[in-house]
C-alpha positions in Angstrom: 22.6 -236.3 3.0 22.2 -233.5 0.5 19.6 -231.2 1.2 16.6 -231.0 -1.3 16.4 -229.0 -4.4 13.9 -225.7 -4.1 12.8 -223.5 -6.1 13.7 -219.9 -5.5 12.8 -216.2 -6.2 15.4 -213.9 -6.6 14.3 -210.6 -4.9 17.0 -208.2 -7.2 17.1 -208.3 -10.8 20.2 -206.0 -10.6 24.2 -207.3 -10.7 23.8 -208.9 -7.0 20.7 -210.7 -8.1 22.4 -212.2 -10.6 24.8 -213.4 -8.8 22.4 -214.3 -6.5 20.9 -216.7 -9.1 24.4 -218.0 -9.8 24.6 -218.9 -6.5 21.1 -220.4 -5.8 21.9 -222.4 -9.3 25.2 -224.1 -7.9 23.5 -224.5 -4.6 21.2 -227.0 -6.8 18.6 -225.1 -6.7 16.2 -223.8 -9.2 15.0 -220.3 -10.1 11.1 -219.4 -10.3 12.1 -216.4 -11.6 13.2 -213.1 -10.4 11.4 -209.4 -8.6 12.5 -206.2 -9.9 10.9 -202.9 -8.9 10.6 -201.6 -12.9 7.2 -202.8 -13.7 8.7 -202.3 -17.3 11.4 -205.0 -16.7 8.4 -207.7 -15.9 8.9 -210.6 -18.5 12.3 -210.3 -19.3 14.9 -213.0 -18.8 18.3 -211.8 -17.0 19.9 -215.1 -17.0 21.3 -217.6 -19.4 19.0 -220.2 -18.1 16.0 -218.1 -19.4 14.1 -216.9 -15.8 12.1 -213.8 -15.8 11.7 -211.3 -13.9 8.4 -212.4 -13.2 7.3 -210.2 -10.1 6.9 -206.0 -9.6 8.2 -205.6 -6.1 4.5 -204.4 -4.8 2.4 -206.5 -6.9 5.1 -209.6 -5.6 4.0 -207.9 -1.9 0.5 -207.6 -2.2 0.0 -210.9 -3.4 2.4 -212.3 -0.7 0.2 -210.8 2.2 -3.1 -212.1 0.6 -1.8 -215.7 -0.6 2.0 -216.6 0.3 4.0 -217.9 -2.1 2.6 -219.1 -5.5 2.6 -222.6 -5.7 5.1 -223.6 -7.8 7.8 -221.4 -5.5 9.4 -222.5 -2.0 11.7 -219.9 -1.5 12.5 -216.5 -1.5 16.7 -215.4 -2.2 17.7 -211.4 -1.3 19.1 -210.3 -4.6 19.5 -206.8 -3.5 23.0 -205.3 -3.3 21.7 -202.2 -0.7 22.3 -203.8 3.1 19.3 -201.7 4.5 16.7 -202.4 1.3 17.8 -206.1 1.6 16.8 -206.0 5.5 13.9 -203.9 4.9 13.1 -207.1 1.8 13.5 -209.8 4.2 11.3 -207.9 7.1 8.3 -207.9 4.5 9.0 -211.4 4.1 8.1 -212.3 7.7 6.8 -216.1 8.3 8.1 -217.3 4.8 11.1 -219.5 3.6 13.9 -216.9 2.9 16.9 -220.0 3.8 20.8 -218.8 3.6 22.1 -220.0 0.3 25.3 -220.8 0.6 27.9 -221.6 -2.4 29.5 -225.6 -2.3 32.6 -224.4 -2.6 32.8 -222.6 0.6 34.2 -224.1 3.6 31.5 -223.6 6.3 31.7 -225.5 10.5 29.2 -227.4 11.9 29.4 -225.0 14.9 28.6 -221.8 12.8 25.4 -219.9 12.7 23.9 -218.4 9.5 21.1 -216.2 9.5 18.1 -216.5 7.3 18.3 -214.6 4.3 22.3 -214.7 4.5 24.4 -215.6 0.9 27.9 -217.4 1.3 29.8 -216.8 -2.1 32.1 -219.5 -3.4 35.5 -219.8 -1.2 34.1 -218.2 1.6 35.3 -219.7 4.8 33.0 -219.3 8.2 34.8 -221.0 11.2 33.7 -222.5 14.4 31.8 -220.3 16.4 30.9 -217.3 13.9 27.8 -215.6 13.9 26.3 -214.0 11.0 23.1 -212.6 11.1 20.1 -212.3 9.0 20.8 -210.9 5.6 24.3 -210.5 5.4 26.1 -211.3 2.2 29.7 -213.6 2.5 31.6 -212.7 -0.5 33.1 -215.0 -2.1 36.9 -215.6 -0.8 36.3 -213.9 3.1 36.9 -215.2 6.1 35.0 -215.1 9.3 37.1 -216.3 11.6 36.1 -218.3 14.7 33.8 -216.7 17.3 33.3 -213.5 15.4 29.5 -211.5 14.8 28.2 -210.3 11.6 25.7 -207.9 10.9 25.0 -206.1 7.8 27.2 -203.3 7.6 24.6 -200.7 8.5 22.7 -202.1 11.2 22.2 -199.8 14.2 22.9 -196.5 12.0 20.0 -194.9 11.6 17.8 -198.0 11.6 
């Protein structure tokens, strides 16, 4: 059974966010619109399908603590190319829907894990066993192999 569509925010309005939105796209979802941190970015489209950057990263904040997510969003996607932003991004998102997205094309088993906030790019392959934590990005074409961990590449430095 396929899961349902959503509709997503892109947290990133950079490169990674859009591929990020790529990715949400052939996932089947759809695209709110996107959060920058340029308050002079706010209203323009990044993507060929026309979404905005609709949010300033602490307006997007402030009105997430008071309110959640606007109605018409389910979703939140970590656009953000920096592994320690994007970890910092997903801890302000606390208590709401920030799922893994992960690509059709990769190749992912039944008996892997895949931490919230996580993107799997197309022709990634996770195997059995594999453990990737929360906000770690799958490029497209890797390989986690059976029983291995990931963590964002910084985690424990300085955190």
């Amino acid at each position: 059974m396929a899961a349902r569509s959503r509709s997503f925010l892109v947290w990133g309005a950079g490169g990674h966010g859009k591929v990020v939105g790529d990715l949400v796209l052939a996932a089947g979802h759809d695209i709110a619109g996107y959060i920058d941190g340029d308050p002079d970015k706010v209203g323009q489209a990044i993507d060929t399908i026309g979404a905005p950057i609709c949010w300033q990263e602490d307006a997007f904040l402030a009105y997430l603590l008071q309110s959640g997510y606007p109605e018409t969003v389910d979703a939140c996607a970590l656009g953000i190319g920096d592994n320690r932003l994007r970890q910092q991004r997903l801890a302000a998102l606390e208590g709401l829907e920030v799922p893994p997205v992960i690509h059709p094309s990769a190749s992912i088993s039944p008996n892997a894990s895949i931490g919230r906030g996580s993107v799997v790019f197309p022709n990634a392959v996770v195997n059995a066993g594999a453990w990737i934590d929360e906000a770690v990005i799958v490029n497209s074409g890797a390989i986690i192999e059976h029983d291995c961990r990931r963590r964002p590449r910084w985690y424990g430095i300085g955190a």
